[in-house]
C-alpha positions in Angstrom: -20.0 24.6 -47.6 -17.3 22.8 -48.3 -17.0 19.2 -46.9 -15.1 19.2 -43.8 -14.4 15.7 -43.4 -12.9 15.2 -46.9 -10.8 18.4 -46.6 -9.5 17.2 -42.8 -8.5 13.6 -44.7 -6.5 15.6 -47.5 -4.4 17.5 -44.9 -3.7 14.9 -42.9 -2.5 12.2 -46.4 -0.7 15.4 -47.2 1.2 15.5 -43.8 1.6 11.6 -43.9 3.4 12.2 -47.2 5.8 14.1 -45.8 6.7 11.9 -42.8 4.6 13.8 -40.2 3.5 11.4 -38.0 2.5 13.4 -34.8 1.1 16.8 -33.9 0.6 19.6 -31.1 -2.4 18.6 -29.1 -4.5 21.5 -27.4 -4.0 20.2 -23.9 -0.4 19.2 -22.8 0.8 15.8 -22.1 1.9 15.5 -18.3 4.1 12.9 -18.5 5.9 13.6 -14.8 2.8 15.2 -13.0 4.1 14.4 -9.4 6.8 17.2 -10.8 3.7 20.2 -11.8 1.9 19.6 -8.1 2.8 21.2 -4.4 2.8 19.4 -1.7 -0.6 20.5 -0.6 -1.8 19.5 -4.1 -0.5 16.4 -3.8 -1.5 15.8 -0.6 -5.5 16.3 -1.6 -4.7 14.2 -4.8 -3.9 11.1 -2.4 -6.7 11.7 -0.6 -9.3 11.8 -3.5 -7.9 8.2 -5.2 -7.8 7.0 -1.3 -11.9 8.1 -1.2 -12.6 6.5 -4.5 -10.8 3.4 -3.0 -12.4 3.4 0.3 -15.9 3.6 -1.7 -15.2 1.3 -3.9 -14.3 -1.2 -1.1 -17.0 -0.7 1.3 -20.1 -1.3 -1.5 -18.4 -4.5 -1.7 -20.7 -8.0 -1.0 -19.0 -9.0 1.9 -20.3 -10.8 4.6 -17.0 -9.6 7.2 -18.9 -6.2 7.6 -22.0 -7.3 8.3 -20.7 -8.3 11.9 -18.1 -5.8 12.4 -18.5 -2.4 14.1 -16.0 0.3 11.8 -14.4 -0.4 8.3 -10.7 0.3 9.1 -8.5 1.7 6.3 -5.6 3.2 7.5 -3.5 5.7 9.4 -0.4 7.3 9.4 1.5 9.8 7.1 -0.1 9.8 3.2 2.9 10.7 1.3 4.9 8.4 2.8 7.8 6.2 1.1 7.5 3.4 4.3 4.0 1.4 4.0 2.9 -1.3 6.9 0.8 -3.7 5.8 -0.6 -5.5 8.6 -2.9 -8.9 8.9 -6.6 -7.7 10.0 -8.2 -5.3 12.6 -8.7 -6.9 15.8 -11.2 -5.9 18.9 -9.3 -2.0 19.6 -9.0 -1.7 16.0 -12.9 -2.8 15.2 -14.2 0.0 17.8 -11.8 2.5 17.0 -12.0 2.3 13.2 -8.1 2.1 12.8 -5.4 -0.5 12.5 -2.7 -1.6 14.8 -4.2 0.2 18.4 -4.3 -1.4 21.8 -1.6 -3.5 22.9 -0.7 -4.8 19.4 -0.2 -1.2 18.4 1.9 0.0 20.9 4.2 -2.4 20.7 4.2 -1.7 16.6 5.2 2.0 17.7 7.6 1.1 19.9 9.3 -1.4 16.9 9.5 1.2 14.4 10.1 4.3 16.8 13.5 2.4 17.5 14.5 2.6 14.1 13.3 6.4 13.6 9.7 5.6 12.1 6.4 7.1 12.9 3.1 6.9 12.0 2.4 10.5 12.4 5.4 11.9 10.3 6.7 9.4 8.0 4.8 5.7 7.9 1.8 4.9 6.4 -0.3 1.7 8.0 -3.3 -0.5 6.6 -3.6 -4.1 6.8 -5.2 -7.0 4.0 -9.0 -7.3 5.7 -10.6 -4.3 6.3 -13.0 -5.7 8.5 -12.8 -7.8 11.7 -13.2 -11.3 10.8 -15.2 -12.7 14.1 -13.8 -13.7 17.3 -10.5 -12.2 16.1 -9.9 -15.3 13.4 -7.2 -15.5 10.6 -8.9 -14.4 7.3 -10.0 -17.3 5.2 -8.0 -17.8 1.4 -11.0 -17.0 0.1 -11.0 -14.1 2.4 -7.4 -12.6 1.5 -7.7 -13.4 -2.6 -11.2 -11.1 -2.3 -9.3 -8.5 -1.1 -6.2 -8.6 -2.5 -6.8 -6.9 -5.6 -8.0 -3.7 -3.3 -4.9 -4.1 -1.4 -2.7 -4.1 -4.9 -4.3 -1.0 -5.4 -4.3 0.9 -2.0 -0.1 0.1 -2.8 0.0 1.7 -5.9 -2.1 4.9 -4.3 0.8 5.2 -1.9 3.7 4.2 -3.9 5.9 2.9 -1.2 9.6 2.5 -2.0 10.1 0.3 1.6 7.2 -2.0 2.1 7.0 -3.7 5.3 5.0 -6.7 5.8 3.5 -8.0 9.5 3.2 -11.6 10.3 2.0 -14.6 8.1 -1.6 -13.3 6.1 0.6 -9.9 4.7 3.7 -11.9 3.4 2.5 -15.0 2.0 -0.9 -13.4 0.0 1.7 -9.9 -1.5 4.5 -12.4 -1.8 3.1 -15.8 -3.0 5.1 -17.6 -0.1 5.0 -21.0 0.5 6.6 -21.2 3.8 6.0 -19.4 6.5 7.4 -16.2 8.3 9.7 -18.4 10.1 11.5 -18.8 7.4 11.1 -15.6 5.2 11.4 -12.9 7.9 14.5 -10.5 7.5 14.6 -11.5 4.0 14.4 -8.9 1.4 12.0 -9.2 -1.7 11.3 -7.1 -4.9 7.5 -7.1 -5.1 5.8 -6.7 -8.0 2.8 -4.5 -8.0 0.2 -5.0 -11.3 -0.5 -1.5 -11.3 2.8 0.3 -10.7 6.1 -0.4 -13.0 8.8 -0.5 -10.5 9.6 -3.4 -7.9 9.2 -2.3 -4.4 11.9 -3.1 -1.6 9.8 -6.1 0.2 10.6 -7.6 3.8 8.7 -9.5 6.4 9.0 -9.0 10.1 7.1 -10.7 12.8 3.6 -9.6 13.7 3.5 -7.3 17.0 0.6 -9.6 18.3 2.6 -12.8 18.3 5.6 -11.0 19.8 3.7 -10.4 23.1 3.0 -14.0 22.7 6.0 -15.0 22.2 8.7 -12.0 23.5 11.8 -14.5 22.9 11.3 -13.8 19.3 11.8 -10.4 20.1 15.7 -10.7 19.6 14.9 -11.7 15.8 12.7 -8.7 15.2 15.0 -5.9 16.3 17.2 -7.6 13.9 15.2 -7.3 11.1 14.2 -4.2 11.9 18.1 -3.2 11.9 17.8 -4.4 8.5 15.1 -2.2 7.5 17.1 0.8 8.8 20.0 -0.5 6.6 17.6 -0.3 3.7 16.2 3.2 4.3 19.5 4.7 4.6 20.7 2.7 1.5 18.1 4.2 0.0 18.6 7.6 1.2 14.9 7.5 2.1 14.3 10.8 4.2 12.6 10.2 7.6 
């Protein structure tokens, strides 16, 4: 039997010799899958990677979910070129095991129904903690740099070509901000995820919470939000 090894070497120096650098594998190369896939297929493709994710994240050592009630991951429309990233699940979002619900949330719908969005049809929603940090507290640094990398991640799942950022935790930690959302909001960013290649369209509006708190900031965020409308249309983003 003649010696398979040696007789694969000699064809391949023979095809080097003549310039042949490449060959016909047995399995295609996809190199546009998103293209091959149907909507339903790529629907259930999104939701595997967001399963693996959501594993991944909740057989984490982390001492948030050892007093919170529900891990909250997100809601809202999968395939969806608008992502909201928010700060942290509060009490309503802790027992109901979603983000932005309550009063926080309804005034979040009512911000982005103005300008044609909605959770159910055509905006996606998670925020940076997944758990409730206690008493409803802003998440530690070390907190926010534990999670980010899962955050990066849950982005490049979704693919966004808007992304919207709530209140001070979101923009500074995606962003690397130094000041505050005082001074950043309306502002529009190309954010640069590690895992995707292309910048993503990157603004930050104030956080629904702290405009019940403070509804004379309200003025400001409708006009950012007009700005965000700009962008989608600019963008001939479908809604």
């Amino acid at each position: 039997m003649p010696n398979i090894r040696k007789c694969s070497l000699a064809v391949l120096n023979y095809y080097k010799s003549l310039g042949i650098e490449s060959h016909i594998q047995n399995k295609p190369r996809v190199r546009f899958e998103d293209h091959f896939y149907t909507k339903n297929q790529k629907k259930l493709l999104l939701k595997d990677k967001l399963k693996e994710l959501k594993k991944k994240i909740i057989n984490l050592d982390c001492k948030l979910k050892l007093k919170a009630k529900n891990f909250v991951f997100y809601d809202g429309f999968l395939r969806s070129d608008i992502m909201i990233i928010g700060e942290a699940p509060g009490y309503e979002e802790d027992k109901l095991g979603k983000p932005f619900v309550g009063a926080a949330g309804k005034k979040l719908d009512q911000m982005i129904n103005a300008i044609g969005l909605d959770r159910k049809n055509n905006t996606y929603i998670t925020n940076i903690i997944p758990w409730r940090p206690p008493n409803n507290r802003t998440p530690t640094d070390n907190e926010i740099n534990f999670f980010l990398p899962y955050v990066e991640e849950h982005i490049s799942i979704i693919k966004p070509k808007i992304l919207l950022l709530f209140g001070n935790v979101a923009s500074k930690s995606l962003l690397k901000l130094k000041n505050g959302i005082t001074k950043n909001h309306g502002k529009w960013f190309n954010y640069k995820n590690p895992f995707l290649k292309k910048k993503i369209f990157t603004t930050c509006i104030f956080h629904p919470s702290y405009l019940l708190r403070s509804p004379n900031k309200k003025k400001i965020a409708w006009e950012d939000l007009k700005k965000v409308k700009e962008k989608i249309k600019s963008l001939q983003i479908k809604i």
